[in-house]
Structures are given as structure tokens and as C-alpha cells.
mmCIF file of the N, C-alpha and C atoms, coordinates in Angstrom:
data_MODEL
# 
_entry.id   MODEL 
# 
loop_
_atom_site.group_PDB 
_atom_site.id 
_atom_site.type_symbol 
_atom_site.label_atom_id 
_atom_site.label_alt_id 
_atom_site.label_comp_id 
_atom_site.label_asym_id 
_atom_site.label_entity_id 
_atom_site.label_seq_id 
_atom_site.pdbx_PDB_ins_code 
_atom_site.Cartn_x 
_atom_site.Cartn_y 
_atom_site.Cartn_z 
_atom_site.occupancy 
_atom_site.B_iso_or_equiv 
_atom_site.pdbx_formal_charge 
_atom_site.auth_seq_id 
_atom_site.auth_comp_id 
_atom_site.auth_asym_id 
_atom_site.auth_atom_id 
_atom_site.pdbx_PDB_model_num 
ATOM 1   N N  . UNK A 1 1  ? 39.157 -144.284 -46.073 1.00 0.00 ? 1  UNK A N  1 
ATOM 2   C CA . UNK A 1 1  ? 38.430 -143.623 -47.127 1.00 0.00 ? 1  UNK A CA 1 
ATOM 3   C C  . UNK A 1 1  ? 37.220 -142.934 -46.504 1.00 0.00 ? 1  UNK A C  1 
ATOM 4   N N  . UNK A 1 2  ? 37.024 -141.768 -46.412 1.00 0.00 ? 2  UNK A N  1 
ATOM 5   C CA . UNK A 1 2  ? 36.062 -141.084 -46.316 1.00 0.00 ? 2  UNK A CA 1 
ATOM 6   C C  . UNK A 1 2  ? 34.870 -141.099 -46.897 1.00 0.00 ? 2  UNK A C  1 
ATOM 7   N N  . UNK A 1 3  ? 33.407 -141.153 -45.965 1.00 0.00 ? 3  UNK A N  1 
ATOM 8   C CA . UNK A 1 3  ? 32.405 -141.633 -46.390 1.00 0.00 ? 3  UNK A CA 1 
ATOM 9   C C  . UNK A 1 3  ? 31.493 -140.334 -47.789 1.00 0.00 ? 3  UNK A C  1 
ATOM 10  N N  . UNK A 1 4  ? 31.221 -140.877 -48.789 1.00 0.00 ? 4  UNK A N  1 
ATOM 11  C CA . UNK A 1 4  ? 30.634 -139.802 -49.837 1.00 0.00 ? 4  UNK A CA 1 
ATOM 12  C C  . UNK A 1 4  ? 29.552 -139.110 -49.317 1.00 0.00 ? 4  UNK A C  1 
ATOM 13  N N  . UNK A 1 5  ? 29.493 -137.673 -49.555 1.00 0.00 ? 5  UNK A N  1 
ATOM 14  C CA . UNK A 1 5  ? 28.026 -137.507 -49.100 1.00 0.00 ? 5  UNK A CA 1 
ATOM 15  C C  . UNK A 1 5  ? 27.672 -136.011 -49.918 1.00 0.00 ? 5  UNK A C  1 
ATOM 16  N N  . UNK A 1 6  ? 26.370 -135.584 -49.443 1.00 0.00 ? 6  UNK A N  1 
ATOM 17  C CA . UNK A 1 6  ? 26.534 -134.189 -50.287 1.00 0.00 ? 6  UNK A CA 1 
ATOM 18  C C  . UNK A 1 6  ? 25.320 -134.596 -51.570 1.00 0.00 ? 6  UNK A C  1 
ATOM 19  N N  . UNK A 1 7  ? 24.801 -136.178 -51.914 1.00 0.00 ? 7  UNK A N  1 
ATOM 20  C CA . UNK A 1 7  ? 24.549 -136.322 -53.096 1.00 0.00 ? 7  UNK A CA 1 
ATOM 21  C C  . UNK A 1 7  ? 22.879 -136.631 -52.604 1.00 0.00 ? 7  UNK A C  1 
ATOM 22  N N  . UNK A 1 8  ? 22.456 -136.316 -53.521 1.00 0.00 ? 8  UNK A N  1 
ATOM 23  C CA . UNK A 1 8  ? 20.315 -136.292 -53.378 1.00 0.00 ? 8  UNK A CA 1 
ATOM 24  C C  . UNK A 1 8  ? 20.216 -136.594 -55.094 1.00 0.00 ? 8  UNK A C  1 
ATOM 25  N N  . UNK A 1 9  ? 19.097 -137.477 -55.106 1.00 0.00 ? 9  UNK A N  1 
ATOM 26  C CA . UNK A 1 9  ? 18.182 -137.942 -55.832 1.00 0.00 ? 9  UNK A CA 1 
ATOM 27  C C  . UNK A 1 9  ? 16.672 -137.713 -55.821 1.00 0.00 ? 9  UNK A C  1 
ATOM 28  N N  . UNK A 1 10 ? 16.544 -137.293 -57.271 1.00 0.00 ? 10 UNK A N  1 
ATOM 29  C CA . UNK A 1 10 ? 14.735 -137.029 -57.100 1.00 0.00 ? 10 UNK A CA 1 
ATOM 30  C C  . UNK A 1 10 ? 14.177 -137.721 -58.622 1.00 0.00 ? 10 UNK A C  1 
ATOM 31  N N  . UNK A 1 11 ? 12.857 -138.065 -58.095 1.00 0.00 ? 11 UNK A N  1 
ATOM 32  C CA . UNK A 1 11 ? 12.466 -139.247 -59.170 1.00 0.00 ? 11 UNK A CA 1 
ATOM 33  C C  . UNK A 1 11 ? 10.952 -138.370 -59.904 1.00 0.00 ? 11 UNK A C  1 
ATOM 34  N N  . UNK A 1 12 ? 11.273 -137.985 -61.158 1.00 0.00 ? 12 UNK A N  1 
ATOM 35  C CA . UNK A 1 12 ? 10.945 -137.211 -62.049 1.00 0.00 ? 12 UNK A CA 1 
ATOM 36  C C  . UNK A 1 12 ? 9.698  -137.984 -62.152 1.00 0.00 ? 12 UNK A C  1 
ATOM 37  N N  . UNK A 1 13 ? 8.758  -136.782 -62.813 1.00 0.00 ? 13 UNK A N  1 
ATOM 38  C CA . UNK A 1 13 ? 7.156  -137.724 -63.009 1.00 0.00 ? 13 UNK A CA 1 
ATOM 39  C C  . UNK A 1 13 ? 7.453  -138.688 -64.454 1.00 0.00 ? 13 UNK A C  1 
ATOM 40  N N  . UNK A 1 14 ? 8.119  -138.586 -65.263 1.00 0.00 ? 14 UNK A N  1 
ATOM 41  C CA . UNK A 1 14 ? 8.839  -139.477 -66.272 1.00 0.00 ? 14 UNK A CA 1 
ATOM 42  C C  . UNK A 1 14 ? 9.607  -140.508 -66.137 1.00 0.00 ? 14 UNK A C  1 
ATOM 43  N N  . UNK A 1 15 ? 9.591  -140.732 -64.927 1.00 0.00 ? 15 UNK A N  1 
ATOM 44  C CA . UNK A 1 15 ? 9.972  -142.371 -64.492 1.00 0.00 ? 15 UNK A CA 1 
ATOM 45  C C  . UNK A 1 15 ? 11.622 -142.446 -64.496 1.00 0.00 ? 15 UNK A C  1 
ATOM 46  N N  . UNK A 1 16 ? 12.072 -141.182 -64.834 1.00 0.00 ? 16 UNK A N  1 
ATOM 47  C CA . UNK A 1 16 ? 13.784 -141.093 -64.616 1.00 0.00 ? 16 UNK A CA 1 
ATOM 48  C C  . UNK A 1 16 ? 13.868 -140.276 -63.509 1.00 0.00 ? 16 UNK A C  1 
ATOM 49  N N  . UNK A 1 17 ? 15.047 -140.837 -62.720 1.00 0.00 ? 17 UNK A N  1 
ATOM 50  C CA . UNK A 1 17 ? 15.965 -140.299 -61.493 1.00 0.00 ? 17 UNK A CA 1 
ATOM 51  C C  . UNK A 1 17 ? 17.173 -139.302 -61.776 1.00 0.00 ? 17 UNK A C  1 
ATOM 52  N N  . UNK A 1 18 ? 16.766 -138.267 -61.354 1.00 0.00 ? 18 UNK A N  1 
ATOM 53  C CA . UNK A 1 18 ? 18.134 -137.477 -61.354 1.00 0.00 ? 18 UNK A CA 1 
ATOM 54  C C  . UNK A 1 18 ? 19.117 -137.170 -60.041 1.00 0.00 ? 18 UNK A C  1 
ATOM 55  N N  . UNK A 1 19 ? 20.189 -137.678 -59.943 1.00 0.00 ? 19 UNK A N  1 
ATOM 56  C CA . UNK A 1 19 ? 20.826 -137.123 -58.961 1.00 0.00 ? 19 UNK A CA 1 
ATOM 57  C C  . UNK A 1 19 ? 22.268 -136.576 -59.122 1.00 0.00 ? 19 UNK A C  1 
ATOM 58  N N  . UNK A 1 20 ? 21.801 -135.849 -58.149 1.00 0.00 ? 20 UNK A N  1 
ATOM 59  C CA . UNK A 1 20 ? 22.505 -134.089 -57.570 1.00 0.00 ? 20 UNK A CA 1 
ATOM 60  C C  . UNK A 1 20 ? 23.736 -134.352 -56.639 1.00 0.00 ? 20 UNK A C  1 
ATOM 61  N N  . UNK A 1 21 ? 24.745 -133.752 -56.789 1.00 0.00 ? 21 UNK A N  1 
ATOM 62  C CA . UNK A 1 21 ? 25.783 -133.393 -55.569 1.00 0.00 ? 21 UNK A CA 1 
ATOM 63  C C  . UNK A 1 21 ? 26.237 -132.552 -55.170 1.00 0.00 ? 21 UNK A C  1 
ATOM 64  N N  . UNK A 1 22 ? 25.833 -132.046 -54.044 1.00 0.00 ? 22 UNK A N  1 
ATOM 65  C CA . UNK A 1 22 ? 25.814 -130.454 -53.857 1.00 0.00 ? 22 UNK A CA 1 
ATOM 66  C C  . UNK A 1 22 ? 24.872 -129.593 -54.057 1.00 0.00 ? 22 UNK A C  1 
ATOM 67  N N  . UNK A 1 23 ? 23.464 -130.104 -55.098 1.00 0.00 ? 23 UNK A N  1 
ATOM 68  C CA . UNK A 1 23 ? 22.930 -129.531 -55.857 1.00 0.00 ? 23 UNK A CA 1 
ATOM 69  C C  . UNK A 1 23 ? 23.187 -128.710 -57.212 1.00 0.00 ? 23 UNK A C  1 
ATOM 70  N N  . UNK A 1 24 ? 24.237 -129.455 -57.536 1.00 0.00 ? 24 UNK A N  1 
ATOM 71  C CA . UNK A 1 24 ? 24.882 -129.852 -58.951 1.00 0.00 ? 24 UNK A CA 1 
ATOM 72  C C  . UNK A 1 24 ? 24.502 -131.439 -59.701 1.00 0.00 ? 24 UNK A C  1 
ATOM 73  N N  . UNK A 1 25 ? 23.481 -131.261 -60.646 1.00 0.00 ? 25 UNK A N  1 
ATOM 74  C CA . UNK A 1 25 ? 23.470 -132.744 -61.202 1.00 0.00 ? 25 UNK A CA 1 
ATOM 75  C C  . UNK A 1 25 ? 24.606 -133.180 -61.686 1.00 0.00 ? 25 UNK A C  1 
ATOM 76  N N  . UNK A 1 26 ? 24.419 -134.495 -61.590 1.00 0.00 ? 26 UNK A N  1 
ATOM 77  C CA . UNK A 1 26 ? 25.723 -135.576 -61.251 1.00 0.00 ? 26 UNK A CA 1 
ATOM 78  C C  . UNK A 1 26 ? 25.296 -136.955 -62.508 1.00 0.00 ? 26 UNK A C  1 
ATOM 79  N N  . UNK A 1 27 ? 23.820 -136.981 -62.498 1.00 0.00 ? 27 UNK A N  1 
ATOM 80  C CA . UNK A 1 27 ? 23.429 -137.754 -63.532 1.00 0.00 ? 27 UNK A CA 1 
ATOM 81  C C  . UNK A 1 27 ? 22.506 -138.025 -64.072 1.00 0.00 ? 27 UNK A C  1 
ATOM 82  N N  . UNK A 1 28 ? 21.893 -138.873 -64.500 1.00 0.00 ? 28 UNK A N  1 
ATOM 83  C CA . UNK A 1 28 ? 20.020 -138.771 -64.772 1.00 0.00 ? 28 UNK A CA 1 
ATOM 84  C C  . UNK A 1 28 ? 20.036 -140.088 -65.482 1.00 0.00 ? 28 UNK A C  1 
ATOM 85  N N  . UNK A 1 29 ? 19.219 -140.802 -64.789 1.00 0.00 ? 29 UNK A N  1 
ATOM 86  C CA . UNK A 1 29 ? 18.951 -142.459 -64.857 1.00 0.00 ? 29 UNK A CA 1 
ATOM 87  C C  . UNK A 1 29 ? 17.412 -142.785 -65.619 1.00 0.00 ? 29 UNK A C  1 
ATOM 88  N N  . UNK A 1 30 ? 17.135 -143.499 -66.716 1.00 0.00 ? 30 UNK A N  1 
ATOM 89  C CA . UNK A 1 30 ? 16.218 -143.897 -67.003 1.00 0.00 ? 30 UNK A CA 1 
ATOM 90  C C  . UNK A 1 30 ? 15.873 -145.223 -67.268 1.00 0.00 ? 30 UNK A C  1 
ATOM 91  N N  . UNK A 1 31 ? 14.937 -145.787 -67.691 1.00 0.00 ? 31 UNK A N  1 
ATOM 92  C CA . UNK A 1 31 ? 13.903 -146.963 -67.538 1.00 0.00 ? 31 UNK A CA 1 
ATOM 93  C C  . UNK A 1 31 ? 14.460 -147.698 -66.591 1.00 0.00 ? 31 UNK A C  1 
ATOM 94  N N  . UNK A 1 32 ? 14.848 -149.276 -67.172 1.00 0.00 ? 32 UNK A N  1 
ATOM 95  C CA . UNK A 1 32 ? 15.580 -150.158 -66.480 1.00 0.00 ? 32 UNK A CA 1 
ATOM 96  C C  . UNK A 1 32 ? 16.436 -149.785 -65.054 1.00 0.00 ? 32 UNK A C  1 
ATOM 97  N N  . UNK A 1 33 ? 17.995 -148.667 -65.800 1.00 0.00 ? 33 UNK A N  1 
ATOM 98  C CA . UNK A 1 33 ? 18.451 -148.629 -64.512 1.00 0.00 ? 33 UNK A CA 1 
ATOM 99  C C  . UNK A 1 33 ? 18.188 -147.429 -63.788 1.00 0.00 ? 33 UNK A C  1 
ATOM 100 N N  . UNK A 1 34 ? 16.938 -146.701 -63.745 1.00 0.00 ? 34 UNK A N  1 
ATOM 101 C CA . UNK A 1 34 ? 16.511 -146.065 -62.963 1.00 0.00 ? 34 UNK A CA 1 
ATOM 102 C C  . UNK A 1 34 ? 15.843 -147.101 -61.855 1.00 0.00 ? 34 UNK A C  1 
ATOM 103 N N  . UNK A 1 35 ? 14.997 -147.989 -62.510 1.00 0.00 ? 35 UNK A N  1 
ATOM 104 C CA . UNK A 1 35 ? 14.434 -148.973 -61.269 1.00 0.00 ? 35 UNK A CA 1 
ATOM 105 C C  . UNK A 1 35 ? 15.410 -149.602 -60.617 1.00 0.00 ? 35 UNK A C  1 
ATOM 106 N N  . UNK A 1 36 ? 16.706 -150.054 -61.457 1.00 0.00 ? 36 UNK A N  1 
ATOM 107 C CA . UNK A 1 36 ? 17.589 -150.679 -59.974 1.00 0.00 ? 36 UNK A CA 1 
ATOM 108 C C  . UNK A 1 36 ? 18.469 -150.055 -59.554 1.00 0.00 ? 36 UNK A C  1 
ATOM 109 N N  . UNK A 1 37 ? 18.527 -148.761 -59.899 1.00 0.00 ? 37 UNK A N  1 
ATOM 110 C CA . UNK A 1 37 ? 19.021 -148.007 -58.768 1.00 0.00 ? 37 UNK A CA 1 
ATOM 111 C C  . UNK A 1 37 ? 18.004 -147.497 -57.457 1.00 0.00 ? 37 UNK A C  1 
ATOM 112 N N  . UNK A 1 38 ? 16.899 -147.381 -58.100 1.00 0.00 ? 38 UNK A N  1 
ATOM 113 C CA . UNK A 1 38 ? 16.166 -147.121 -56.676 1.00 0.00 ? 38 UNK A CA 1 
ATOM 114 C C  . UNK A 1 38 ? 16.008 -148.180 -55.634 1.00 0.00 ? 38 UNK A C  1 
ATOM 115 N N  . UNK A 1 39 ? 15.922 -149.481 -56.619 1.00 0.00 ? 39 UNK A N  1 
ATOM 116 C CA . UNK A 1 39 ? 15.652 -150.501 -55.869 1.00 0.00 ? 39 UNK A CA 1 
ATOM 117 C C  . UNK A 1 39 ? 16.851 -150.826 -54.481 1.00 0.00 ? 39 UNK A C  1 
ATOM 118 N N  . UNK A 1 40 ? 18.384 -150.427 -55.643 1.00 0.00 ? 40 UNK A N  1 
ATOM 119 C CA . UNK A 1 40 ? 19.346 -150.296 -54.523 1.00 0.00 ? 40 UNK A CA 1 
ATOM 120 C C  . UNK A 1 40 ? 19.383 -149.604 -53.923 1.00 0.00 ? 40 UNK A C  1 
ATOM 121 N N  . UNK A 1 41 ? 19.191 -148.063 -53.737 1.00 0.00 ? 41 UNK A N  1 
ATOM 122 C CA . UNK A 1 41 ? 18.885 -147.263 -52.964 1.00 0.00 ? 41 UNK A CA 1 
ATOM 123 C C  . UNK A 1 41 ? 18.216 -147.379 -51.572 1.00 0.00 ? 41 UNK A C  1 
ATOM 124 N N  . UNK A 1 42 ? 17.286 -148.412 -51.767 1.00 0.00 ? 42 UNK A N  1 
ATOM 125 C CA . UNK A 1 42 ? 16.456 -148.684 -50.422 1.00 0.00 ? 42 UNK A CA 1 
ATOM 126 C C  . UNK A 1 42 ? 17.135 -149.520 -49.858 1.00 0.00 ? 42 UNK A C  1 
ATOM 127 N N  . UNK A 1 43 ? 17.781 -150.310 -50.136 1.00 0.00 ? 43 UNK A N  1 
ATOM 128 C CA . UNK A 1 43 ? 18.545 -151.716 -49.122 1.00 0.00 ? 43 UNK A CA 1 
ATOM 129 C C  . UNK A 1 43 ? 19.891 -151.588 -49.021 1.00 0.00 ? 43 UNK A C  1 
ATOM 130 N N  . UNK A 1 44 ? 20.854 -150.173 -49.299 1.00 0.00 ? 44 UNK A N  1 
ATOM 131 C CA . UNK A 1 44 ? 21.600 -150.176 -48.686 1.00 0.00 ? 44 UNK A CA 1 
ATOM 132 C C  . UNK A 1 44 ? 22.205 -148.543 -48.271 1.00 0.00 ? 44 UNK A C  1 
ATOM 133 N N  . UNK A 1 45 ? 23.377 -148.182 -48.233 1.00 0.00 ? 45 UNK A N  1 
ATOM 134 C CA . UNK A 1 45 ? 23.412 -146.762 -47.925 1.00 0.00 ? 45 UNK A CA 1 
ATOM 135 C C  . UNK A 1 45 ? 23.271 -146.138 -49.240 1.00 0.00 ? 45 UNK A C  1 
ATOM 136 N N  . UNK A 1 46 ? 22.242 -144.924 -48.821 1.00 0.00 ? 46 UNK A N  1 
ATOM 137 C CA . UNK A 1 46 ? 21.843 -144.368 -49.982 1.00 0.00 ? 46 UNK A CA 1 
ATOM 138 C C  . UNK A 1 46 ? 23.178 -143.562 -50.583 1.00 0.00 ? 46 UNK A C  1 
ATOM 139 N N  . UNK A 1 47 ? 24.098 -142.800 -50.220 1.00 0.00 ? 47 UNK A N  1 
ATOM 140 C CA . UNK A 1 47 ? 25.468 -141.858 -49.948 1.00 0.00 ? 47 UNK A CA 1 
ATOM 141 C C  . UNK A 1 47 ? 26.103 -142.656 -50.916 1.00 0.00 ? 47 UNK A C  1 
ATOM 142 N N  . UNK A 1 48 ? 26.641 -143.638 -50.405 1.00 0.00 ? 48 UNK A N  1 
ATOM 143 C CA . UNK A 1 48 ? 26.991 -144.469 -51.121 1.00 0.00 ? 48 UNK A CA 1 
ATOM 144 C C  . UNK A 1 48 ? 26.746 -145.279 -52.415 1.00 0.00 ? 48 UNK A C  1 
ATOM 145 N N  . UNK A 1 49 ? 25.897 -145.822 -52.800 1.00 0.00 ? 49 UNK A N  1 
ATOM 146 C CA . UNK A 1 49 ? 24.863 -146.139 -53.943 1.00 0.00 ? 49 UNK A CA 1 
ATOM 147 C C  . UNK A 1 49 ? 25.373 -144.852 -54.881 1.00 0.00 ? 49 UNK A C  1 
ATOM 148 N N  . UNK A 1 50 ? 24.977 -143.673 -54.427 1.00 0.00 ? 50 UNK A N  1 
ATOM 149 C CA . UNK A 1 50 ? 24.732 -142.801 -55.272 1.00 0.00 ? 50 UNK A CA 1 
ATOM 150 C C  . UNK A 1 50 ? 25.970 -142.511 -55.937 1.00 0.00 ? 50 UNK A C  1 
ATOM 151 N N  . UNK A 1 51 ? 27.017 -142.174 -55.304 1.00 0.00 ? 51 UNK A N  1 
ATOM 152 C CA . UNK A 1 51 ? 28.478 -142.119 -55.606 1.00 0.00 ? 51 UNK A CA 1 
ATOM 153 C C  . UNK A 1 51 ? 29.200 -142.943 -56.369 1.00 0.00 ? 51 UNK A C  1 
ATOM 154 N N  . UNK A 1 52 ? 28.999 -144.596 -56.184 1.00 0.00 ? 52 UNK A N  1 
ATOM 155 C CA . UNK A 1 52 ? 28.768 -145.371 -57.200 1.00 0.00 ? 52 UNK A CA 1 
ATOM 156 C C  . UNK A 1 52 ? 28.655 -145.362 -58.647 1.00 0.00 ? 52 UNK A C  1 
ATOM 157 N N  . UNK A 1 53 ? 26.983 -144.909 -58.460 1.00 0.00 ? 53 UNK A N  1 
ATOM 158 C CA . UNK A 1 53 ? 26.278 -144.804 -59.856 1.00 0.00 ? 53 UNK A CA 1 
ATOM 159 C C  . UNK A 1 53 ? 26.963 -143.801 -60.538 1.00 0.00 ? 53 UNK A C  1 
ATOM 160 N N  . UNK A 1 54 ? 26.973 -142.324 -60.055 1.00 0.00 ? 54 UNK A N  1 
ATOM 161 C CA . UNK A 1 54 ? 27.863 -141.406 -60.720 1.00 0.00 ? 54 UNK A CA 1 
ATOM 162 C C  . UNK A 1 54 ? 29.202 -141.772 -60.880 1.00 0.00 ? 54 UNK A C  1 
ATOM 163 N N  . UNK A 1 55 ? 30.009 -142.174 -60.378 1.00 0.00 ? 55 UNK A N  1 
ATOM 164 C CA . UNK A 1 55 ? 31.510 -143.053 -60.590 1.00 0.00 ? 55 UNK A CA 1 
ATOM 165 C C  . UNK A 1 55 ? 31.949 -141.511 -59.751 1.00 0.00 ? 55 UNK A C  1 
ATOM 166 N N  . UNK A 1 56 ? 31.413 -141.225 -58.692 1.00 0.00 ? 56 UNK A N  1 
ATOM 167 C CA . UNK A 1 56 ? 31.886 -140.155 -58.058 1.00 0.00 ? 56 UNK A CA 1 
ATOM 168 C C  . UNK A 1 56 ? 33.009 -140.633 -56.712 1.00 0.00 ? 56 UNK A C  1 
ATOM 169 N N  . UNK A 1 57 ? 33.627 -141.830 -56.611 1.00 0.00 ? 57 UNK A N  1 
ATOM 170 C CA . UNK A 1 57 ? 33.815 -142.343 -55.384 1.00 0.00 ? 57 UNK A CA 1 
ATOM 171 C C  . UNK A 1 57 ? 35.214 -142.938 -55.818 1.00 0.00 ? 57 UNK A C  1 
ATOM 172 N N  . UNK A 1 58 ? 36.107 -143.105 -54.768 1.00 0.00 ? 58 UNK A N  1 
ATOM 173 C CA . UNK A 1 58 ? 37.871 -143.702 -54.676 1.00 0.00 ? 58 UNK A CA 1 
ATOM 174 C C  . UNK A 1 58 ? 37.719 -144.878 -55.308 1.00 0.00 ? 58 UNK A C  1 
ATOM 175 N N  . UNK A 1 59 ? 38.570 -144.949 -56.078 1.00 0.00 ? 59 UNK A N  1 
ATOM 176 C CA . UNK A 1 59 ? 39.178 -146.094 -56.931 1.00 0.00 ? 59 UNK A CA 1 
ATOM 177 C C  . UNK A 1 59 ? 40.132 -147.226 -55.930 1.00 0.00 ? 59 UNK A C  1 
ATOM 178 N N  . UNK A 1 60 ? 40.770 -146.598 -55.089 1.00 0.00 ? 60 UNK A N  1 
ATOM 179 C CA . UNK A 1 60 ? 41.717 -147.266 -54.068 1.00 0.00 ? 60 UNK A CA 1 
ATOM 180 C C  . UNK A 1 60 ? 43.056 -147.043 -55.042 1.00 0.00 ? 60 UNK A C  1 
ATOM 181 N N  . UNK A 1 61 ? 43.471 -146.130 -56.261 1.00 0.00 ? 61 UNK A N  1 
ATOM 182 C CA . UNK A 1 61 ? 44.807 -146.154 -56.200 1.00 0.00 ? 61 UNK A CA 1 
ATOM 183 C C  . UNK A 1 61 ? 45.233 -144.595 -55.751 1.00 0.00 ? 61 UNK A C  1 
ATOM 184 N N  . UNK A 1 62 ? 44.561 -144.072 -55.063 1.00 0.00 ? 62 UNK A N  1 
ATOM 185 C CA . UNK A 1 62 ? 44.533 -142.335 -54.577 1.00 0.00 ? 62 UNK A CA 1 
ATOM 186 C C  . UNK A 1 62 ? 46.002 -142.169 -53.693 1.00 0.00 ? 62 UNK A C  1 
ATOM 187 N N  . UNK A 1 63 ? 46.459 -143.598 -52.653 1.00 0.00 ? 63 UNK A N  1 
ATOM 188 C CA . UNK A 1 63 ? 47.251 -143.723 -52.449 1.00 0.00 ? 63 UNK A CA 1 
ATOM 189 C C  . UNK A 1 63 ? 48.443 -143.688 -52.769 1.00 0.00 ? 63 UNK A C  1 
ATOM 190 N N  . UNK A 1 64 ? 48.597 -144.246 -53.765 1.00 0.00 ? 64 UNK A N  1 
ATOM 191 C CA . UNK A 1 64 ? 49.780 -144.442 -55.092 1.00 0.00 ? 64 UNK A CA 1 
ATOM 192 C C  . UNK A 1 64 ? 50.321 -143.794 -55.448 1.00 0.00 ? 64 UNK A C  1 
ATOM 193 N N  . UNK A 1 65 ? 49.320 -142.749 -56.428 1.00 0.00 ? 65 UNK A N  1 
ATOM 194 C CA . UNK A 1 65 ? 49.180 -141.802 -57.004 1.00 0.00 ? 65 UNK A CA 1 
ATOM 195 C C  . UNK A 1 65 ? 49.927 -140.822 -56.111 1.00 0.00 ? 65 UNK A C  1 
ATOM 196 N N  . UNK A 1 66 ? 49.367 -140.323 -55.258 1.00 0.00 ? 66 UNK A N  1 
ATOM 197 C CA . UNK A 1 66 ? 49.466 -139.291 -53.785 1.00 0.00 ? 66 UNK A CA 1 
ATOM 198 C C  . UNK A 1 66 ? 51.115 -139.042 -53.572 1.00 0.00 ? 66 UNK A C  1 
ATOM 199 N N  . UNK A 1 67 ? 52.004 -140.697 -53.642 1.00 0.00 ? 67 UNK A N  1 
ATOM 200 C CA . UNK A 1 67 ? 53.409 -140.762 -53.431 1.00 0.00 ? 67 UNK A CA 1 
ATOM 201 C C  . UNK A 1 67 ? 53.751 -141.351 -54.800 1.00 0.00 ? 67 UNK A C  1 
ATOM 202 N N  . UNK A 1 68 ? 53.795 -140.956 -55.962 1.00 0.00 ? 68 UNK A N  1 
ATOM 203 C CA . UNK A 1 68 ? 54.427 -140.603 -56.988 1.00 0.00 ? 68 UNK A CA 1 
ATOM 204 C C  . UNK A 1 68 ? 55.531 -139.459 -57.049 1.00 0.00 ? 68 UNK A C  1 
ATOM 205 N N  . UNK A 1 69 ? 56.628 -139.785 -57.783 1.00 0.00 ? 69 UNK A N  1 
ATOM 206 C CA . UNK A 1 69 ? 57.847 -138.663 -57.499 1.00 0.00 ? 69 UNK A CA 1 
ATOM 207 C C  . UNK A 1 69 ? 57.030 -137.700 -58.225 1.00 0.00 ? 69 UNK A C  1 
ATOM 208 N N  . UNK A 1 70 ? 56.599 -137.815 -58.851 1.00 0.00 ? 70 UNK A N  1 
ATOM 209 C CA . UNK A 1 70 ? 55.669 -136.127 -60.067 1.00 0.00 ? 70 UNK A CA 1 
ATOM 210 C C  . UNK A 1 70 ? 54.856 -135.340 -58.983 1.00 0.00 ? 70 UNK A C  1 
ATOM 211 N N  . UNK A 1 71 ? 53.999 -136.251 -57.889 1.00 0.00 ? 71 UNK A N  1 
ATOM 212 C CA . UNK A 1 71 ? 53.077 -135.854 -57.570 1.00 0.00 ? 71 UNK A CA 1 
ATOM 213 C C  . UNK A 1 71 ? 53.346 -135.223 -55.483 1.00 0.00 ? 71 UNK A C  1 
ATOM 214 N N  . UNK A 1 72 ? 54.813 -135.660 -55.466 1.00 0.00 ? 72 UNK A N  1 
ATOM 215 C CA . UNK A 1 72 ? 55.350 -134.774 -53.973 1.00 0.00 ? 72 UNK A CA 1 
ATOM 216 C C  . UNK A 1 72 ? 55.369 -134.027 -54.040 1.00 0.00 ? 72 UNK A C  1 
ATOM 217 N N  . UNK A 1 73 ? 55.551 -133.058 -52.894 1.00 0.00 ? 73 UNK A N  1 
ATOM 218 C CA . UNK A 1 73 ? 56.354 -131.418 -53.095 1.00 0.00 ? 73 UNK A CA 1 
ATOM 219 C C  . UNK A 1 73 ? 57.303 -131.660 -51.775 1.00 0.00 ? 73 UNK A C  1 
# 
């Protein structure tokens, strides 16, 4: 699985987080889980985290799917 990337976060003077992919917003986080997403943000990969939060990231059935008779050529 290929690592997510491409995605930035910026933390609004209103205490909500918006983040971007590509520089396309992707989402916009307030009170509560704006703080624990930042909080996660710092202690682990940020790329990741972020992809997460947006539900931008592999499920693990991409495989499956991929070799479905509908989905060969």
C-alpha cells in the first residue's frame, strides 16, 4: 500500500483545523476533534493521520475488488 501524501492542515484563528489535499479541502475539524487530531498529528505520521481523518486512505479490499470478473479487462 502506498504511503498517502499530498495532504496539509492549517489551524484557523477559530480554533478549527482545515485540511487540504492537493490544496483541495478535504475537511474542517472543530472543538473537541480538532484538539485530538492535532494532538495526533504530533506523535505520529502526520500523511497518514490526515488521510485517516478524511477517510481518504485503502480499506484493504482494493485487492478484491481489482480481480472481480466485472472489474478485468
Amino acid at each position: 500500500m502506498p504511503k498517502p501524501s499530498g495532504f496539509a492542515y492549517e489551524q484557523r484563528p477559530d480554533a478549527s483545523v482545515t485540511i487540504t489535499h492537493h490544496g483541495r479541502p478535504a475537511g474542517t475539524l472543530r472543538g473537541a476533534r480538532a484538539v485530538k487530531f492535532l494532538a495526533e498529528v504530533e506523535s505520529g505520521d502526520a500523511q497518514l493521520v490526515m488521510a485517516r481523518w478524511t477517510g481518504a486512505y485503502k480499506h484493504g479490499n482494493e485487492r478484491m475488488a481489482r480481480n472481480h470478473p466485472r472489474n478485468r479487462k
